[in-house]
C-alpha positions in Angstrom: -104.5 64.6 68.5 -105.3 62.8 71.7 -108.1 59.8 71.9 -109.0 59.9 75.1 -109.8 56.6 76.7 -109.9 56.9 80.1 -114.0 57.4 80.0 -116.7 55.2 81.8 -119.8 53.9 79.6 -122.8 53.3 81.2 -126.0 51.3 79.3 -129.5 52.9 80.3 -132.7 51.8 79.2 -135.3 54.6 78.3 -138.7 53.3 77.0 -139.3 56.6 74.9 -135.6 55.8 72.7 -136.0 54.9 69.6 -133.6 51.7 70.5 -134.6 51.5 74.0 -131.5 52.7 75.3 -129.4 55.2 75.9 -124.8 55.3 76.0 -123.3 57.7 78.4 -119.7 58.6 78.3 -118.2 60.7 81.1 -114.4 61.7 81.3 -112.4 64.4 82.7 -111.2 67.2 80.9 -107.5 68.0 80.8 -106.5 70.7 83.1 -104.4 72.4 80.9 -106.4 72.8 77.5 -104.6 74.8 74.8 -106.5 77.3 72.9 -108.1 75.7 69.8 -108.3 72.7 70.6 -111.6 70.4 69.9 -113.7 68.0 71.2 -114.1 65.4 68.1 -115.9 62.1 67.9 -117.9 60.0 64.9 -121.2 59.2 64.9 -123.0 56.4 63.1 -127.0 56.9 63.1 -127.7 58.3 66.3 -128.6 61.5 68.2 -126.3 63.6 70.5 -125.9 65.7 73.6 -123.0 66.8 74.8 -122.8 68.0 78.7 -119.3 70.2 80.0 -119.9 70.5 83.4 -123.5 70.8 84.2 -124.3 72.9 80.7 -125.6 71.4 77.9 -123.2 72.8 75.1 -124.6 70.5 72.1 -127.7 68.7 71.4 -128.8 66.9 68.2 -132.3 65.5 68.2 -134.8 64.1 65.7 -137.4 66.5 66.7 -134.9 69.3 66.0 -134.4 68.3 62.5 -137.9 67.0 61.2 -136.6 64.5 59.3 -138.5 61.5 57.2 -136.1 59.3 58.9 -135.4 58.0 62.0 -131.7 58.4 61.9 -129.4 61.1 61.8 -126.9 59.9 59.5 -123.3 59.9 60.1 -121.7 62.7 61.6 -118.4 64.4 63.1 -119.4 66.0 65.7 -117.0 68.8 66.8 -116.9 71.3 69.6 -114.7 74.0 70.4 -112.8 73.8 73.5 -111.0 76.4 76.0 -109.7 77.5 79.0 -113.3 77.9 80.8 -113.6 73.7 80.2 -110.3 72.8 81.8 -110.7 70.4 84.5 -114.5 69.9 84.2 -116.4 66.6 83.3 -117.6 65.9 80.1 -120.7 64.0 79.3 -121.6 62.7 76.0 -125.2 61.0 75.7 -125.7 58.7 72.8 -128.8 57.7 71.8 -129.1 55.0 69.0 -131.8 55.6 66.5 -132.3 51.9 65.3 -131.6 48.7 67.9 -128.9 47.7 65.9 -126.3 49.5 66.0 -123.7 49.2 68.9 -122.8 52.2 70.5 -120.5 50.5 72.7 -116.9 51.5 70.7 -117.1 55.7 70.5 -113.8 57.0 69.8 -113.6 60.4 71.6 -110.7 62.5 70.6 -109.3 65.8 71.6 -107.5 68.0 69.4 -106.6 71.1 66.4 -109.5 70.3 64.3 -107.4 70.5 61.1 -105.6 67.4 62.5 -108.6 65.5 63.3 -109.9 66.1 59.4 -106.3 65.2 58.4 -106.0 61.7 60.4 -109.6 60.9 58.9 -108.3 61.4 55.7 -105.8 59.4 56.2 -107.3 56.9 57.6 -109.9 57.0 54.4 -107.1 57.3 52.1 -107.6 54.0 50.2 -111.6 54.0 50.3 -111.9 57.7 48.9 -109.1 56.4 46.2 -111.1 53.9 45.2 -114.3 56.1 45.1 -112.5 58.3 42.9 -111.4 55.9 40.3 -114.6 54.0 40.2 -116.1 57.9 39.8 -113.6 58.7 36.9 -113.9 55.5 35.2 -117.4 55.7 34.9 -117.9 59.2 33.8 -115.1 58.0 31.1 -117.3 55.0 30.0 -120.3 57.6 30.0 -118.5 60.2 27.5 -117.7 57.4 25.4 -120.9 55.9 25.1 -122.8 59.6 24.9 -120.1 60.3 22.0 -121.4 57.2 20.4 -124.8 57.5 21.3 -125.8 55.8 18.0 -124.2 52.6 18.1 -126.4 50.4 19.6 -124.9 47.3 20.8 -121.3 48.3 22.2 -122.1 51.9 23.0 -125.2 50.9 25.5 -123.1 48.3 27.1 -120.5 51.0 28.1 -123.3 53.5 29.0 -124.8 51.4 31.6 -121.5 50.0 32.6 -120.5 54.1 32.9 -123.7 54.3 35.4 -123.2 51.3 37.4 -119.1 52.7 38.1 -120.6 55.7 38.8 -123.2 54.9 41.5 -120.6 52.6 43.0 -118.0 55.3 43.3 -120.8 57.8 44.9 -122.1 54.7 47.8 -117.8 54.7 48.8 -117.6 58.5 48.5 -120.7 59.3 50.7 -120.1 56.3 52.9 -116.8 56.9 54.6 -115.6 58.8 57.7 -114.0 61.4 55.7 -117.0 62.1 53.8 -119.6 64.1 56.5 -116.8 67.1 57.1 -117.9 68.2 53.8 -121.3 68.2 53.9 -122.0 71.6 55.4 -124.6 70.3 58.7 -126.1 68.4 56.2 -125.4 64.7 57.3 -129.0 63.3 56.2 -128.0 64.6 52.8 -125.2 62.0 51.9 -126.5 59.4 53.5 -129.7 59.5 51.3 -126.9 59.5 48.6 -125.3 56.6 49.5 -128.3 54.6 49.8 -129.9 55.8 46.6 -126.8 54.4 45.0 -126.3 51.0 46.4 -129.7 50.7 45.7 -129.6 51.3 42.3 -126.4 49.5 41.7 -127.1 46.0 40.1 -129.8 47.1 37.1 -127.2 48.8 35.5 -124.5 46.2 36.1 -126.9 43.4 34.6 -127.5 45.4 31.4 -124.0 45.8 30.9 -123.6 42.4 30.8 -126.8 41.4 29.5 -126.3 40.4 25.7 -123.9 38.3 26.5 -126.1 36.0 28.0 -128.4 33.2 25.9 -132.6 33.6 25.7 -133.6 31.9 28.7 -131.0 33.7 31.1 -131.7 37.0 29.8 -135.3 36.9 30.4 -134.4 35.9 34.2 -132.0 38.8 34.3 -134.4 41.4 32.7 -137.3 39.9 35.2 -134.2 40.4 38.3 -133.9 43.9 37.2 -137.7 44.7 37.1 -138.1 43.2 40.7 -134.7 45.2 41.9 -136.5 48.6 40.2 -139.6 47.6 41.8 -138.4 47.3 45.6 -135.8 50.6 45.0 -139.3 52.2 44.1 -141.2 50.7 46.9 -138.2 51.4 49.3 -137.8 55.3 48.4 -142.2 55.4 48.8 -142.1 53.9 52.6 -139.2 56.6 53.2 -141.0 59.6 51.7 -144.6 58.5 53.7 -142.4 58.1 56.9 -143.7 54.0 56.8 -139.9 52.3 57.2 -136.6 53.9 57.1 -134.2 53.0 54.1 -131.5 51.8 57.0 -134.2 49.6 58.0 -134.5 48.3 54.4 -131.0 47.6 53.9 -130.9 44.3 54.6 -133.6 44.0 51.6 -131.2 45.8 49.1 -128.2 43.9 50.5 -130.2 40.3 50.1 -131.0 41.5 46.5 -127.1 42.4 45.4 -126.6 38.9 47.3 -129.5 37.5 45.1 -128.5 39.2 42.3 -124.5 37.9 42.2 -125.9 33.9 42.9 -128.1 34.6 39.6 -125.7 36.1 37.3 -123.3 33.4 38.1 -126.2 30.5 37.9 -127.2 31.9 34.6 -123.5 32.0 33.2 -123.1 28.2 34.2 -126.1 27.4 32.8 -124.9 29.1 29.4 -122.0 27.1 29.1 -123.8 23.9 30.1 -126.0 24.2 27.5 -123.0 25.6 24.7 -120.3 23.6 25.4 -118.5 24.4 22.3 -119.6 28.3 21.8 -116.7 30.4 22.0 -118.9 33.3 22.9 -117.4 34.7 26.1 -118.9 34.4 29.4 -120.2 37.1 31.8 -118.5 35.3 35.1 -115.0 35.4 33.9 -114.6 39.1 35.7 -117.4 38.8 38.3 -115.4 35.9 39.7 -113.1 38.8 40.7 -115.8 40.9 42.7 -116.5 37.4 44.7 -113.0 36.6 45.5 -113.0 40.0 46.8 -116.2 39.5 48.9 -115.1 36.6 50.3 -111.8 38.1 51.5 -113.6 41.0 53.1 -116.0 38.6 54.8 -112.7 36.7 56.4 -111.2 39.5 57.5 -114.3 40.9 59.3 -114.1 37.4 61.1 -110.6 37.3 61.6 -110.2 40.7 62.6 -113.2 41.4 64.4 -114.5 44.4 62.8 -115.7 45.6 59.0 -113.1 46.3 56.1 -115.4 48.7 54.9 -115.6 46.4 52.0 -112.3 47.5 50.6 -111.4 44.1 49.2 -114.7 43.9 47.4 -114.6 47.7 45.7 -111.2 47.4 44.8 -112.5 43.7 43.1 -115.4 45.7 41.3 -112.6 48.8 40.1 -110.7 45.6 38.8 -113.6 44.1 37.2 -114.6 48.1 35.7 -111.1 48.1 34.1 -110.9 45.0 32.4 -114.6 44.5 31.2 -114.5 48.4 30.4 -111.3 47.8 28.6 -112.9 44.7 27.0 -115.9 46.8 25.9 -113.7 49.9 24.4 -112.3 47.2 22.3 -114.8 45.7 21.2 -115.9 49.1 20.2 -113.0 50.0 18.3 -112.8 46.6 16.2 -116.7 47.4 15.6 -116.0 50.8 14.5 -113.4 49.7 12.2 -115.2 46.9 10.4 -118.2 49.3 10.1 -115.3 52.2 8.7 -114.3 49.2 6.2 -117.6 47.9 5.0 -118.8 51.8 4.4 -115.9 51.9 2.2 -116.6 48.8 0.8 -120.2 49.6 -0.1 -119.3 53.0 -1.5 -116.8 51.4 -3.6 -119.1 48.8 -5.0 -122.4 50.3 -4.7 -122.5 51.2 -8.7 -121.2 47.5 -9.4 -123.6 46.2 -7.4 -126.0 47.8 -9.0 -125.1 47.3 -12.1 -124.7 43.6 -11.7 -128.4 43.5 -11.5 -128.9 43.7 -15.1 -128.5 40.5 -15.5 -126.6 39.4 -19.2 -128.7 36.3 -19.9 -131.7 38.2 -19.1 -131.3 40.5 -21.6 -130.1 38.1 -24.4 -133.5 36.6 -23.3 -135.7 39.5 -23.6 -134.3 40.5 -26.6 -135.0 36.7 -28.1 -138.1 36.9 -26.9 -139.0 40.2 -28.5 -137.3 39.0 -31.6 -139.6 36.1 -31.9 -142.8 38.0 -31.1 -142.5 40.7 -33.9 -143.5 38.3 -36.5 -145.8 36.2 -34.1 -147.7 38.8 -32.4 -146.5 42.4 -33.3 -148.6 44.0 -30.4 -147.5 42.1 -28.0 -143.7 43.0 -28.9 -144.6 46.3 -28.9 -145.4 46.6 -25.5 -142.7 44.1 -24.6 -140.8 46.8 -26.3 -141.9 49.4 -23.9 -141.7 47.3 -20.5 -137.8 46.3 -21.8 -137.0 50.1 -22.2 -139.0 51.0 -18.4 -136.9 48.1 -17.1 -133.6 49.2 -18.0 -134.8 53.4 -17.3 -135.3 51.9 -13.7 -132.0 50.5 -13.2 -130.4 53.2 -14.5 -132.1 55.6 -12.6 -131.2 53.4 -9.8 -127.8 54.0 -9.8 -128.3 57.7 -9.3 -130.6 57.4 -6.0 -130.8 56.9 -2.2 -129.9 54.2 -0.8 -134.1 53.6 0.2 -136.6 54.3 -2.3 -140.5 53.5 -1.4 -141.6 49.6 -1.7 -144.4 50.5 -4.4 -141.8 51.9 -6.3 -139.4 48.6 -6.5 -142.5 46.8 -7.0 -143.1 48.3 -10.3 -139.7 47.7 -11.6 -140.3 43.7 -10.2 -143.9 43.4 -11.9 -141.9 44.6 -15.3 -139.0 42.5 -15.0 -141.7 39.5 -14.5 -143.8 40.7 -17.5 -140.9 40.0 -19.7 -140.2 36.9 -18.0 -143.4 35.4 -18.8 -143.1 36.2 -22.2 -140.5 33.5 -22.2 -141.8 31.0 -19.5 -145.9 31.6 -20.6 -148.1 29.4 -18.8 -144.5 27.6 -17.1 -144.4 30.6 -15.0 -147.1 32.3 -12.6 -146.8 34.9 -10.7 -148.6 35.5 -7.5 -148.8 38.8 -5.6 -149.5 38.6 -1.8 -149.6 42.3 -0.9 -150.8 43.6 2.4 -148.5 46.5 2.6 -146.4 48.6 0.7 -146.2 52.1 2.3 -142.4 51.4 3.9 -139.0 52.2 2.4 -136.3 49.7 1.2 -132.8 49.5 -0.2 -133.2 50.1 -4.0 -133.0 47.2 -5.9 -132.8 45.0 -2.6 -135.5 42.3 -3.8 -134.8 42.0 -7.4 -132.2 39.5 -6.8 -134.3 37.5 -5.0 -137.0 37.2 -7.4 -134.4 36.4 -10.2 -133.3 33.4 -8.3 -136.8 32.2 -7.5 -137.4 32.4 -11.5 -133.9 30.9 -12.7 -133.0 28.3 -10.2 -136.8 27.6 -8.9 -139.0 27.8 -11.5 -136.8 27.6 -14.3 -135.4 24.5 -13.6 -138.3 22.7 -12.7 -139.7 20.9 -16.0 -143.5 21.7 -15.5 -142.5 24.8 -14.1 -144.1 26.4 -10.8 -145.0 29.7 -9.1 -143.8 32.6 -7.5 -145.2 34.7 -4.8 -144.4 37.8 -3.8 -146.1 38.8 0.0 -145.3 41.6 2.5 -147.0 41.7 6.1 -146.0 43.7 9.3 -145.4 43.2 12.8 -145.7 46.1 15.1 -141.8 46.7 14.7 -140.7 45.6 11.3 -142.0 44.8 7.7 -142.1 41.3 6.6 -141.4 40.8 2.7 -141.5 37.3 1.7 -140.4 35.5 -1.6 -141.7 32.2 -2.5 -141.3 29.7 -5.0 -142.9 26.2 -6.1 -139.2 25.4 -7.8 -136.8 22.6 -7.6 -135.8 23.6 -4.2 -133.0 22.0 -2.5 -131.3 20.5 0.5 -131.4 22.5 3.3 -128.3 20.2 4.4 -126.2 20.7 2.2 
């Protein structure tokens, strides 16, 4: 492959351009031009014609295309050279669709097409690697999280984690030079790509990280994403209804990611300003990583004099992906293997627990009481009698059931263990009900306990003894079951 640069470039203004201007190349041909040879050269949001002679062999307008957009997108354009051309001047008319963007550093080359794909890959090499892992890891995070699709917590970090890799990995795979030889004449179509993702990019990437974050900074992170949801939604309207162009606009999404890095990192100092001793770890100890590599990129555009293609930053974010994804899939694994041991530990002791609810003293106590009213008031021990035998039935039966049982239900079993606890306590002990709803499901014998220490250690200690209420309410998400007593209490302290 050749680059030719012996070429002139001449600056016109046109009033009817989009930028107001117009780039003309014109070069001579070689006079001895090899069959299959092409003329190659990269463009960057702007529309063509290409001149041999007097002939106008390749023209690429907007008119021609009827686009919603002002630009073209990025393209190789390539043209098929031969004998016929040898010797003749070649004329390549560039015109810029947005003001912007400096026409002024075409690289015109000349040359087996194959060789001009393979010297673009090449030169791509590291950015479409990096596009690939960030592509791979995220459809890993993805599979594990869709495998896990239960789990709340860990599995929805890694899920949008997953999405955020994988948006990044499609903005570097549609945004290189490589990247238009694949897409069929289609140039507008990965464009649109890569600006849908770097658009989309930081929502997911602040739910990753979200729950690591205290109150107050989540809520400014959750209000960040609904504003960066908003303009992405705005942004794709004004493109559909031909108002602004998304390459106009990306200035707006790059001030947001911009935006969006200061907060993070203002809301992670502010965390451990306010929890100086919390072990709890912090969101900026990786994103540190993705500034470091912003920052480098941002040198050597000044030091060098042209972009990096923000190689230093995505191979910063790949870095970041690994460890917080590796971070995550641990955390994961620990979680599933406490949740694997407490499953075994509740299967194990479910019928112990259970059983420990029928409660020794109680039953020496019920018995007593029973005892004492046959001769005092034989009805009453009859029916005592009765609740005693419904009381035991319904732990027993207990032990044979669901996990959940209906709240009326274990209700019923309470009001009878009470009944017989009043028989001892009398007038000591009073028992309120506070019920305003009761059609929910509950862990059998989940409340008993409760009850039985409001009635030993409250009430029962307290000489003039006291009261105990029982009260359920509901919120639009959850039901509320409250259990009171007028006991003894005791320092909250201690």
């Amino acid at each position: 492959v050749v680059q030719v640069e012996n070429y002139s470039c001449d600056r016109v203004e046109k009033e009817d351009a989009p930028a107001g201007v117009i780039d003309i190349y014109r070069f001579k041909l070689d006079d001895n031009l090899a069959e299959g040879k092409y003329l190659a050269f990269y463009t960057l949001h702007q529309y063509t014609e290409v001149y041999i002679g007097n002939e106008l062999i390749y023209s690429v307008t907007k008119s021609d295309e009827n686009m919603m957009t002002d630009t073209y997108g990025s393209d190789w354009i390539t043209i098929p050279l031969g004998r016929p051309d040898e010797g003749k001047e070649c004329t390549i008319v560039i015109t810029p669709a947005y003001k912007f963007i400096d026409t002024n550093n075409l690289e015109i080359f000349i040359g087996p097409a194959f060789v001009i794909y393979e010297a673009t890959f090449k030169g791509d090499i590291i950015q479409l690697v990096l596009g690939v892992v960030a592509l791979f890891m995220g459809l890993l995070l993805m599979t594990v999280a869709f495998t896990n699709y239960r789990k709340k917590e860990v599995g929805s970090n890694i899920f949008y984690l997953g999405i955020f890799t994988i948006l990044l990995g499609l903005w570097r795979l549609t945004n290189v030079k490589f990247t238009p030889f694949l897409d069929f004449g289609k140039p507008t179509l990965f464009m649109y790509i890569a600006f849908a993702s770097l658009m989309m990019v930081v929502p997911p990437l602040i739910k990753s990280i979200r729950s690591r974050y205290m109150t107050k900074s989540r809520v400014v992170l959750d209000i960040l994403s609904i504003v960066i949801s908003i303009a992405c939604i705005v942004e794709v309207i004004l493109q559909f209804f031909g108002v602004l162009d998304l390459r106009e606009l990306l200035w707006l999404t790059n001030s947001l990611i911009v935006v969006s890095g200061i907060l993070a990192l203002s809301c992670s100092i502010y965390d451990k300003i306010k929890c100086k001793k919390s072990l709890r770890e912090s969101p900026d100890k990786y994103l540190v990583i993705i500034i470091i590599g912003g920052i480098l990129d941002i040198i050597l555009f000044y030091t060098n004099n042209r972009s990096t293609d923000l190689i230093c930053t995505l191979a910063a974010v790949n870095i970041y992906v690994i460890f917080e994804g590796m971070t995550m899939l641990f955390e994961y694994v620990n979680y599933q293997k406490r949740l694997a041991s407490q499953e075994r530990q509740l299967i194990d002791k479910e019928l112990a627990i259970k059983m420990s609810q029928i409660q020794p003293h109680f039953l020496y106590n019920s018995l007593t009481s029973i005892h004492y009213l046959c001769d005092k008031d034989p009805k009453l021990a009859k029916k005592a009698v009765k609740w005693f035998s419904t009381y035991l039935r319904g732990n027993l039966e207990s032990m044979s059931k669901e996990n959940m049982v209906p709240f009326e239900q274990e209700l019923n079993h309470i009001e009878i263990y009470l009944k017989l606890e009043k028989l001892r306590f009398g007038d000591y002990l009073d028992i309120v009900y506070n019920i305003e709803e009761q059609d929910f499901m509950i862990p059998t014998l989940a409340i008993q306990p409760l009850v039985e220490n409001a009635v030993k250690y409250g009430v029962g200690d307290k000489k003039e003894g006291g009261q105990v209420i029982i009260g359920t309410t509901s919120t639009d998400t959850h039901y509320i079951i409250t259990i009171e007593d007028t006991g003894t209490g005791f320092d909250v302290n201690e």
